[in-house]
Structures are given as structure tokens and as C-alpha cells.
C-alpha positions as CSV (number, residue, x, y, z in Angstrom):
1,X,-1.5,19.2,-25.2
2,X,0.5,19.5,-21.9
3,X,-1.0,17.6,-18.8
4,X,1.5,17.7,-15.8
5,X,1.5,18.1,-12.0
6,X,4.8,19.1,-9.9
7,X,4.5,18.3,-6.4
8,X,5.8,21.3,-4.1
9,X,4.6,20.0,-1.1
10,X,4.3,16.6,-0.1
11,X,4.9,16.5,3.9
12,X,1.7,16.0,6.4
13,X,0.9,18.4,9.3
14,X,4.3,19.0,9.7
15,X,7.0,20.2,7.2
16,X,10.5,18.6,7.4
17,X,13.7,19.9,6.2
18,X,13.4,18.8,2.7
19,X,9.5,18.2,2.4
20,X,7.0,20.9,2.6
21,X,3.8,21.1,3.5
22,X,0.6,20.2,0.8
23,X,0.7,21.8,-2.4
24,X,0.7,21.0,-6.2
25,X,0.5,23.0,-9.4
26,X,-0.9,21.6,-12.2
27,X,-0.1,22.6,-16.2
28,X,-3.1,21.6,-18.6
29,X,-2.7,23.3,-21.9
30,X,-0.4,26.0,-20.3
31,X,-3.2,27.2,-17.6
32,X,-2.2,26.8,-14.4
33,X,-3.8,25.2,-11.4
34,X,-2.7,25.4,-7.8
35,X,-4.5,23.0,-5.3
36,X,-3.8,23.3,-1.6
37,X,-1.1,25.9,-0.5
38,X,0.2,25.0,2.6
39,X,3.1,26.9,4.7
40,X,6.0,27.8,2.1
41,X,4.4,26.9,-1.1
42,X,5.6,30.7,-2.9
43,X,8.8,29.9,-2.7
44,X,8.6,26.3,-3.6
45,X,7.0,28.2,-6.8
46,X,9.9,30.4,-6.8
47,X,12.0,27.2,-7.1
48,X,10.5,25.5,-9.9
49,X,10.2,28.8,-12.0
50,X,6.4,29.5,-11.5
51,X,5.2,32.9,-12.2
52,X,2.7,33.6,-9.8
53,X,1.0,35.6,-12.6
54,X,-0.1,32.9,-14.5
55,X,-2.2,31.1,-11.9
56,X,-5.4,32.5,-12.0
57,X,-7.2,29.0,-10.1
58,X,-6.7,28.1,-6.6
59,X,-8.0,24.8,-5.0
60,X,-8.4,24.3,-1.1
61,X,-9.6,20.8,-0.1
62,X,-10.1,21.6,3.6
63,X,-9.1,24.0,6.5
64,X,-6.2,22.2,8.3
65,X,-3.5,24.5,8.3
66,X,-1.1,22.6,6.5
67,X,-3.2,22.8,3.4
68,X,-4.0,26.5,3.2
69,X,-1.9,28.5,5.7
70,X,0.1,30.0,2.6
71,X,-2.6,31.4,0.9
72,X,-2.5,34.7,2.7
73,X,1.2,35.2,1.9
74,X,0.6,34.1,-1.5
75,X,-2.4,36.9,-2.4
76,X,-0.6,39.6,-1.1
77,X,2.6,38.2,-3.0
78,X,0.4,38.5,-6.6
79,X,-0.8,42.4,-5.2
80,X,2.7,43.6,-4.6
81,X,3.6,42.0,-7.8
82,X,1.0,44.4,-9.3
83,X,-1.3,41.7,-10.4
84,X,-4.8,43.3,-11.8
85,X,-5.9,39.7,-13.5
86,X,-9.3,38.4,-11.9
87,X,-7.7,35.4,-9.5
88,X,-10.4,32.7,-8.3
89,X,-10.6,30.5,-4.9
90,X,-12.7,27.4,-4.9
91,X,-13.0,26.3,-1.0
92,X,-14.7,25.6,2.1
93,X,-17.1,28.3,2.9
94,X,-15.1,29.6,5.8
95,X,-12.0,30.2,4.4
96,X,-13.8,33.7,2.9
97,X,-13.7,35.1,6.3
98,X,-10.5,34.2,7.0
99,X,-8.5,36.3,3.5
100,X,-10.9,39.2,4.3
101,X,-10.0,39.3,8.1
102,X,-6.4,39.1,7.5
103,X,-6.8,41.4,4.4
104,X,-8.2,43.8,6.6
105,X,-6.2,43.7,10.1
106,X,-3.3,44.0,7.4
107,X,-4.5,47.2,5.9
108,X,-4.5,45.4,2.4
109,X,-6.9,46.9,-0.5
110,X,-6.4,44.3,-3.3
111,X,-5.4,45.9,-6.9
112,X,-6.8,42.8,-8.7
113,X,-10.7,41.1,-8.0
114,X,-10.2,38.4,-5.7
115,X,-13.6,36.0,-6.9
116,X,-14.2,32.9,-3.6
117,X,-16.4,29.9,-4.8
118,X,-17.6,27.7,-2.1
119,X,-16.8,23.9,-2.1
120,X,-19.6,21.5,-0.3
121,X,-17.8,18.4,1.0
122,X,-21.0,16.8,0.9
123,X,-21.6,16.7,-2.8
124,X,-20.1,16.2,-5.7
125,X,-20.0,19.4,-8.0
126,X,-18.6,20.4,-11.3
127,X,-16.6,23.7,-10.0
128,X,-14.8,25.0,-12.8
129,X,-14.6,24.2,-16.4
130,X,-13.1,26.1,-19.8
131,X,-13.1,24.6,-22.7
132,X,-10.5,21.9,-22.2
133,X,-10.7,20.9,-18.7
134,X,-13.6,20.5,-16.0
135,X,-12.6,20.1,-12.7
136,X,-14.8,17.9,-10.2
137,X,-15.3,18.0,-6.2
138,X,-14.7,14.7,-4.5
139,X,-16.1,14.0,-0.9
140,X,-13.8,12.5,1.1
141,X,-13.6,10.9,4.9
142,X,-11.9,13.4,7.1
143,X,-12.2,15.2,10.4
144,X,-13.6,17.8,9.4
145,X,-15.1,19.0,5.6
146,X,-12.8,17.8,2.8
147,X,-13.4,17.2,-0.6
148,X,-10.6,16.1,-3.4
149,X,-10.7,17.2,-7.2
150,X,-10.9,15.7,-10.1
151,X,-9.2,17.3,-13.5
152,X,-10.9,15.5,-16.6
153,X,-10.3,16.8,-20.0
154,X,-13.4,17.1,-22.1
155,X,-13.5,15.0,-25.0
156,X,-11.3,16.2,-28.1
157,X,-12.8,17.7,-31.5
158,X,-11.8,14.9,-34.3
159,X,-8.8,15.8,-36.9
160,X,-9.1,16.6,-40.3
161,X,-7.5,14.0,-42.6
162,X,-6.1,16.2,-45.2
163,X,-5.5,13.7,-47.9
164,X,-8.8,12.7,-47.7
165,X,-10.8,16.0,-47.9
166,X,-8.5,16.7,-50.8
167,X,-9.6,13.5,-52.5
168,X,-13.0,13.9,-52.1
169,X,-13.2,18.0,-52.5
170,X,-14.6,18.8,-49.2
171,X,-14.8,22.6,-48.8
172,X,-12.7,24.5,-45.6
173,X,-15.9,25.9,-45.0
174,X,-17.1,22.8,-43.6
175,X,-14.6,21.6,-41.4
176,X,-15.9,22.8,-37.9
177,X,-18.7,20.9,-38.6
178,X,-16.5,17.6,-39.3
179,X,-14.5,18.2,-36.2
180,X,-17.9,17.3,-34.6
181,X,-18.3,14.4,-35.8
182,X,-20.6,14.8,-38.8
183,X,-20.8,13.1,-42.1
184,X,-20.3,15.4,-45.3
185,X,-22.9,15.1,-47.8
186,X,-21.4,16.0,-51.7
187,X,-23.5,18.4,-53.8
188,X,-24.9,15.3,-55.8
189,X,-26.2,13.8,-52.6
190,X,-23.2,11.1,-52.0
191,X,-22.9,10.9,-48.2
192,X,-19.1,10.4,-46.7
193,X,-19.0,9.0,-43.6
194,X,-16.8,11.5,-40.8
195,X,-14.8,8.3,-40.3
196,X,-13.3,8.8,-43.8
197,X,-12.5,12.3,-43.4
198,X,-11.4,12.7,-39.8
199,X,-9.3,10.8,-37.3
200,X,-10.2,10.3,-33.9
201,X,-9.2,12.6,-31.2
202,X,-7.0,11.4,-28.3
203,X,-8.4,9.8,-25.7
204,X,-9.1,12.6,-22.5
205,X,-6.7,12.6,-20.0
206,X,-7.5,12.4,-15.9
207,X,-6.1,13.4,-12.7
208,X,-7.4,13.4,-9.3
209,X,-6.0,14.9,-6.3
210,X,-7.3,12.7,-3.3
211,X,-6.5,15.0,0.1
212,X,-6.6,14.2,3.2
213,X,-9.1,10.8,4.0
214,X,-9.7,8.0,6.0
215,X,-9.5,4.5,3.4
216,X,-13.3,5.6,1.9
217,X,-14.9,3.0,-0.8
218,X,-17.0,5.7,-1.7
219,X,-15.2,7.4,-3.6
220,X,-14.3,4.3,-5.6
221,X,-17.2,4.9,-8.5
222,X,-16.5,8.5,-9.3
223,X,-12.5,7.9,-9.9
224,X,-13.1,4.3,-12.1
225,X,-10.1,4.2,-14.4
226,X,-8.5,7.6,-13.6
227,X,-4.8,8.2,-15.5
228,X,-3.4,9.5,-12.0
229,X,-4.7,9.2,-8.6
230,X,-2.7,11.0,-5.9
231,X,-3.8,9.0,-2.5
232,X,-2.5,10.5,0.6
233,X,-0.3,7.6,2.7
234,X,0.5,9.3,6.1
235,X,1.1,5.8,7.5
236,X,2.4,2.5,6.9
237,X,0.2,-0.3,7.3
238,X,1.7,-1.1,10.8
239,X,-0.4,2.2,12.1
240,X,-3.4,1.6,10.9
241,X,-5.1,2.2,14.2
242,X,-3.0,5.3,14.6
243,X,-4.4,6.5,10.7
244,X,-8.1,5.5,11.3
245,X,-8.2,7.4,14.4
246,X,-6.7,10.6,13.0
247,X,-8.8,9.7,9.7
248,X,-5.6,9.6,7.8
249,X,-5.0,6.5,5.4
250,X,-2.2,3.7,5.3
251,X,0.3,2.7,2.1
252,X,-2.0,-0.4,1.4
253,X,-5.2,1.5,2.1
254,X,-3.9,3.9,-0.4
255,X,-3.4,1.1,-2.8
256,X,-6.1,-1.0,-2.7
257,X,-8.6,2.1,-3.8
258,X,-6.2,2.3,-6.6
259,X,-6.6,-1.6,-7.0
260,X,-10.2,-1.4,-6.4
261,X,-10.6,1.9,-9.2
262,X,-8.6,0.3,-11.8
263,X,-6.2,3.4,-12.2
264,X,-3.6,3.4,-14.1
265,X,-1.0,5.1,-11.9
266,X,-1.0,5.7,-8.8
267,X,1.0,8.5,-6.7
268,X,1.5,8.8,-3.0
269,X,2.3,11.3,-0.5
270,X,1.5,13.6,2.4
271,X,3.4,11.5,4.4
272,X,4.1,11.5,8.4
273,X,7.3,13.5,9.4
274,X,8.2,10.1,11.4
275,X,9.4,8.8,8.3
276,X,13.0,9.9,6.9
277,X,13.5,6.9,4.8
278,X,10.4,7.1,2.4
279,X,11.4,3.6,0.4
280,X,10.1,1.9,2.8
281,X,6.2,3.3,2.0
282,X,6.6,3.2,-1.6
283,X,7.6,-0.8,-1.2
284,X,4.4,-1.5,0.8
285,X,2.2,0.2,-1.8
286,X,3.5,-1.7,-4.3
287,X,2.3,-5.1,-3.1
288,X,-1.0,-4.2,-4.0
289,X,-0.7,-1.8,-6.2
290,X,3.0,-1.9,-8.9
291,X,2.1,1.1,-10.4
292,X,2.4,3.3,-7.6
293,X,5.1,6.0,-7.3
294,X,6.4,8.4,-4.8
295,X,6.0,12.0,-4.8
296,X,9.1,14.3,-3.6
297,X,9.0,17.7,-3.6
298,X,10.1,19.2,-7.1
299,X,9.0,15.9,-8.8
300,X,6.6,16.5,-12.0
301,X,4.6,13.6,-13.6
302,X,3.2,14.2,-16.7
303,X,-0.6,13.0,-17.1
């Protein structure tokens, strides 16, 4: 089952010539996930072949413009495409007003339901969730309300082992139940354990997007042993008074939540337009942290 996340955005408050501002799509079993949309992120979906079509989820962590100024452009994008498929905006409360105002000054009736769900930065809340995937709100440190997400795949039914349910005559009829995890009991009364019949299900997958934060222990316990943890770095370590004043985080702050979670991978990003060499960030992170990576515009990492 597919689990990727292409970064299309991985600049701070301001975009440079070949970073854009906040934005990722994520792919989990061919549904599509957009979180953040900053300035320019349409046509950064344009560039890696994204139909806007298929993303029917949209994830704002907070109301600094460089995380949500291209949402406008990109709902009236999906009506003029002649979208009519029920498209749903998880966010800070405020950001309702907002669409409808600009929808509104801009003489724009919708063709398709437009359906706003109300983050609280304060709490932690399961927002959204299909059968696969749940996705999680993550308080975080910032200026003003911010929360990051957490993408966890729900655990997997268990596999039939063919062989086996041929050599011990299990019906078809009862394989949904098996899948479960229950035992199969013959018509003489024999139990057979699941284990023999099934094999066990991959292990579930996670991702969490952690937006814009001061370093915040806190969130430490809710992201234990993650897959991927995207951790904004605006800053080297050398500004760390310049980070903890604007609430932003450094390279080793970054790293050592990643230490301090036990995650397996760790990606960074949003980082300050004052840096045009971004080695330089990625080498700092990695003396507390090895597994970390940077994130360029157009990269995908597979979960």
C-alpha cells in the first residue's frame, strides 16, 4: 500500500527562487492529502502531475500567510475545473471567514460543497479517519494557534495463508472472520489456532508533519517512534536566540526531539531564505540525529 509525501514547498515566510513556500501532498493508498498551501502551491501541483481533482482533504496548521495564502486560488482552481466532489478543510476556526469573504467579494458561487472542520491547537483530536488512515492534531509552540498532524495507518487485517486453509478445509465463507484474528473451530470441534491459518499484517506505517514550533518537549510522547517526522529547522544552531524569539526551531533542536522520540527518520525544512547553501543545515542535524534528511522542493519520500 503506497505511503509517500512530495514536498512542494519547503521555504519559511518567504519564498526564494527555487523554494516555495509550505506545502506537502501526501499519497496513502492512492487518496490524496494536501497539508498547508502556501503562496504558489497549484502550480507546484501542476509540476509534479497532481490532479487537483483527486484531493478531496486539505490540512492548515496555522494562519501565517505562508502556510495558507494559496488556498483561495486553489478552490477556485478545482470550481473552474468543474469540480462537484465534496472537498473538506480541517483548520483554525478563522480561516472559515476568510474563503467565504473572498468567495464572496469575488462573486464566486461554488459548484462543488466546500465542508470546514475546525482544528483546536489546544488539544489533541482525531480529525479525520477512513478505513486505512486516521489523521491526528498535534499542539505545537508557536506565535499564534498551531497544531501539526499525525498520519497513522490503522492496523492491518491478517492474510490468509492459502496452503494452509487448503490443508485443513477451511471454508471461503469464513475468512473475514480469520482476517480478524480469530481461531477456526472444524465441524468435529478441533480448534486451529489463526496463527496457523493467517500471516500477520505489516506493521502500520506513521508520518507526522510538525509545522511551525518553538523546540516543544511536549510533543515528544504523542510522536514516540514515528516512521517520519518532518521538523521545521528555520535556523541553525548559531540563532537560537533569533528562533526562540520568533518561536521558530534550530537544526539541533529539530534533532534532538527526533533523538528524544526515537523516530526512525527524520526530515527537515521550512528553512530561512538567508540560507542559499542548505548542506550546511542538514550537517548540523546530523550530529544528533544521522537519520535526518533534507527536504527540497519536488523531493518525495516514501513512508
Amino acid at each position: 500500500m503506497k505511503f509517500s509525501v512530495t514536498i512542494l514547498g519547503c521555504s519559511s515566510a518567504t519564498p526564494t527562487s527555487d523554494r516555495n513556500a509550505s506545502s506537502q501532498l501526501i499519497n496513502h493508498n492512492e487518496k490524496l492529502f494536501l497539508v498547508d498551501c502556501g503562496e504558489g502551491t497549484q502550480v507546484q501541483l501542476r509540476r509534479n502531475h497532481f490532479r487537483f481533482i483527486r484531493i478531496d482533504h486539505i490540512f492548515i496548521s496555522h494562519l501565517h500567510g505562508d502556510h495558507f495564502f494559496g488556498l483561495v486560488g486553489l478552490i477556485s482552481t478545482m470550481h473552474l475545473l468543474g469540480r462537484k466532489n465534496r472537498l473538506h478543510i480541517y483548520a483554525p476556526p478563522e480561516l472559515e471567514d476568510v474563503i467565504l469573504l473572498q468567495l464572496r467579494i469575488s462573486a464566486t458561487t461554488l459548484d462543488y460543497p466546500l465542508h470546514f472542520h475546525p482544528t483546536q491547537a489546544e488539544i489533541s483530536a482525531t480529525i479525520m479517519e477512513n478505513n486505512y488512515l486516521e489523521v491526528i492534531t498535534l499542539p505545537l509552540n508557536h506565535r499564534i494557534p498551531t497544531t501539526g498532524f499525525i498520519f497513522r495507518e490503522k492496523p492491518g487485517l491478517r492474510s490468509i495463508n492459502s496452503k494452509a486453509v487448503k490443508e485443513y478445509n477451511v471454508p471461503y465463507t469464513v475468512f473475514e472472520v480469520l482476517k480478524t484474528g480469530s481461531d477456526y473451530t472444524t465441524p468435529d470441534g478441533k480448534v486451529i489456532s489463526n496463527e496457523k491459518l493467517t500471516t500477520t499484517p505489516a506493521p502500520s506505517r506513521s508520518y507526522v508533519y510538525c509545522s511551525d514550533t518553538a523546540y516543544y518537549e511536549a510533543v515528544i510522547p504523542a510522536i514516540e517512534g514515528v516512521d517520519v517526522l518532518y521538523h521545521e529547522t528555520t535556523f541553525m544552531a548559531d540563532k537560537a536566540t533569533i528562533a526562540a524569539e520568533k518561536f521558530h526551531s534550530t537544526t539541533v533542536e529539530a534533532a534532538t526531539i527526533a533523538l528524544k522520540a526515537g523516530v526512525k527518520k527524520l526530515l527537515i525544512g521550512h528553512y530561512s531564505a538567508r540560507y542559499d547553501d542548505l548542506q550546511p543545515l542538514c550537517e548540523e542535524t546530523k550530529t544528533v540525529f544521522p537519520e535526518s534528511y533534507l527536504t527540497l522542493d519536488g523531493m518525495v519520500f516514501d513512508i
